[in-house]
C-alpha positions in Angstrom: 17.1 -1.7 69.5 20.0 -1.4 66.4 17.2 -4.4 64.5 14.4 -2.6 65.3 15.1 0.9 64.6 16.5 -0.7 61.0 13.1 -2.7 60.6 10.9 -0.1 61.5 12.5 2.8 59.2 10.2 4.7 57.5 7.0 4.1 59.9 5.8 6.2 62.5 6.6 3.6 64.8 8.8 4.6 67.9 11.0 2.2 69.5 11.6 2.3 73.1 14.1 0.5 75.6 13.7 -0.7 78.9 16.9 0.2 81.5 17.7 -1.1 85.0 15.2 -4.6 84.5 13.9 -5.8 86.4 14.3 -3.7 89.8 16.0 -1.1 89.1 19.0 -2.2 91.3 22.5 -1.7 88.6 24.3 1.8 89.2 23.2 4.7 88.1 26.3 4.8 86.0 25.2 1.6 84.2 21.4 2.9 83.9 22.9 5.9 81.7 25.1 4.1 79.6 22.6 1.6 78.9 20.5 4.8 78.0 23.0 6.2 76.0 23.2 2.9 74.0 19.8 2.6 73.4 19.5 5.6 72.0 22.3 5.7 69.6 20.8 2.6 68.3 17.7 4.9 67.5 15.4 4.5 70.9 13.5 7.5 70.9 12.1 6.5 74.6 13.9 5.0 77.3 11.3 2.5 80.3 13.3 3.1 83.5 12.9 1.2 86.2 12.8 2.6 89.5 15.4 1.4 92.2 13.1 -0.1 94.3 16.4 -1.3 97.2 16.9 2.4 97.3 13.2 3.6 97.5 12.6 1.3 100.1 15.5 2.4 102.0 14.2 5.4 102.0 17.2 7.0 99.8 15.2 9.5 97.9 18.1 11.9 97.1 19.8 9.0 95.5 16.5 7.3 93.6 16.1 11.3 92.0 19.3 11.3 91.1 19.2 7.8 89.4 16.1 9.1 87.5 18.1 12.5 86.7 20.7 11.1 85.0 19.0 9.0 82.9 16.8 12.0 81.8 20.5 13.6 80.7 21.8 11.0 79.2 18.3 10.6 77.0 17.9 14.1 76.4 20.7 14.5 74.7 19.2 12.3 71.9 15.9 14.0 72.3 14.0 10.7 73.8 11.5 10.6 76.4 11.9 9.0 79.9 8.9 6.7 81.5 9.6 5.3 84.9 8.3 1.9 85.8 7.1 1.6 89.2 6.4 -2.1 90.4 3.4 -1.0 92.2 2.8 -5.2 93.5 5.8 -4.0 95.7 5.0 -0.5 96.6 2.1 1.2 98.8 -0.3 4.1 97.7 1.9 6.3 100.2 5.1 5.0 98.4 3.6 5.3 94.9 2.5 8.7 95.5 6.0 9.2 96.6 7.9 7.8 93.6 5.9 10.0 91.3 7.0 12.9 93.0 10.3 11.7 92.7 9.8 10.9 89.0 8.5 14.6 88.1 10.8 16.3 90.3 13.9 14.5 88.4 12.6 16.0 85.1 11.0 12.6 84.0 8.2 13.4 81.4 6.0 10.0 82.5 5.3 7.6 85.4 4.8 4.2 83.8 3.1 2.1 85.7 3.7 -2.1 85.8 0.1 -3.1 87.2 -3.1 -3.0 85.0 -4.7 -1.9 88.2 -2.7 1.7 88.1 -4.8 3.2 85.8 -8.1 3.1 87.9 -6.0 5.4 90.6 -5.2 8.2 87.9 -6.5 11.3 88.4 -8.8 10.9 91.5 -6.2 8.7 93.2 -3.0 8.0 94.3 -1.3 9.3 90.7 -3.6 12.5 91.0 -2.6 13.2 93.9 1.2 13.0 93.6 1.6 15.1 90.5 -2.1 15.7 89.1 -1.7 16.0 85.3 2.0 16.6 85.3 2.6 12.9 84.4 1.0 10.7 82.2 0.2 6.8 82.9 1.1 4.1 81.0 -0.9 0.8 82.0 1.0 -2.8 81.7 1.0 -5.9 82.7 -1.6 -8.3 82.1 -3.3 -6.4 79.2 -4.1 -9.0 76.7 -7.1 -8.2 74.9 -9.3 -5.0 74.0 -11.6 -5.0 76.8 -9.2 -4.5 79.3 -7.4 -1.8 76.9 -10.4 0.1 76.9 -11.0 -0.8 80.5 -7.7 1.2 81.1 -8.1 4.0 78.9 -11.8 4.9 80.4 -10.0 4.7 83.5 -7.5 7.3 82.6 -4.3 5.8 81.3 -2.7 8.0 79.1 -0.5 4.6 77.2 -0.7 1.2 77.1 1.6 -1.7 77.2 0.7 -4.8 76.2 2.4 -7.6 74.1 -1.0 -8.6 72.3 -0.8 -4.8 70.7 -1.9 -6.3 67.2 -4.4 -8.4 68.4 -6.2 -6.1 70.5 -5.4 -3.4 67.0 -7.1 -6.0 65.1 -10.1 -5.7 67.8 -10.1 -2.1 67.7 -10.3 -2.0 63.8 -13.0 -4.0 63.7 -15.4 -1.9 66.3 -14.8 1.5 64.5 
């Protein structure tokens, strides 16, 4: 985070971190501090990933509270919290759950780890857990600009993808 915040200084560029990878399973303690570190390093948004043990436990008090603190521990540097939901391992009654669970903890986005969330936004199982409360952030698998674009139309708020400059390149071109 230190290198990129140092690299990226003077662009508009933000620089997030992810915490808890890849399921969300280290303490809550260790999710915060991780946060913390991140954002003293200049992260100005912080990927969290959801405890999915917990969730699927059925521990919601606890799975809030994870996301809570990690919220806290951001907002004292004034960065943003996405949660990452690994939808491959979740059901539409359990991802409409973890939203809720995600906006009721003071998280400002859902991010979601399947290409295939996007198409549920609004009219599905994101709409109807929080509506417009949270945005959507698409990943996973998003390699070129017609499946961007794909996304977007579909009602993803973000995207996450590691062929950003190619599919930039793409975009460039078709304006």
């Amino acid at each position: 985070v230190g290198r990129c915040t140092d690299n990226l200084k003077g662009t508009d560029v933000k620089v997030a971190a992810v915490v808890g990878f890849p399921l969300g399973a280290c303490t809550t303690a260790t999710k915060a501090f991780e946060t913390e570190e991140a954002c003293k390093d200049g992260a100005t948004e912080i990927d969290m990933v959801l405890n999915v043990g917990a969730f699927k436990d059925g521990r919601y008090d606890d799975v809030r509270d994870d996301i809570r603190e990690v919220v806290n521990a951001a907002a004292q540097y004034g960065a943003i919290v996405k949660v990452i939901l690994e939808t491959c391992l979740l059901t539409p009654p359990e991802i409409e759950e973890a939203c809720r669970l995600a906006k009721d903890a003071g998280a400002p986005d859902a991010v979601e780890h399947k290409i295939q969330a996007a198409v549920h936004r609004r009219r599905g199982v994101f709409g109807r857990a929080v509506g417009d409360a949270l945005e959507v952030k698409a990943s996973g698998g998003i390699r070129d600009y017609e499946t961007a674009m794909a996304m977007i139309e579909a009602g993803a708020d973000r995207i996450g993808a590691s062929a950003s400059v190619k599919i930039m390149e793409v975009y460039q071109q078709n304006v």
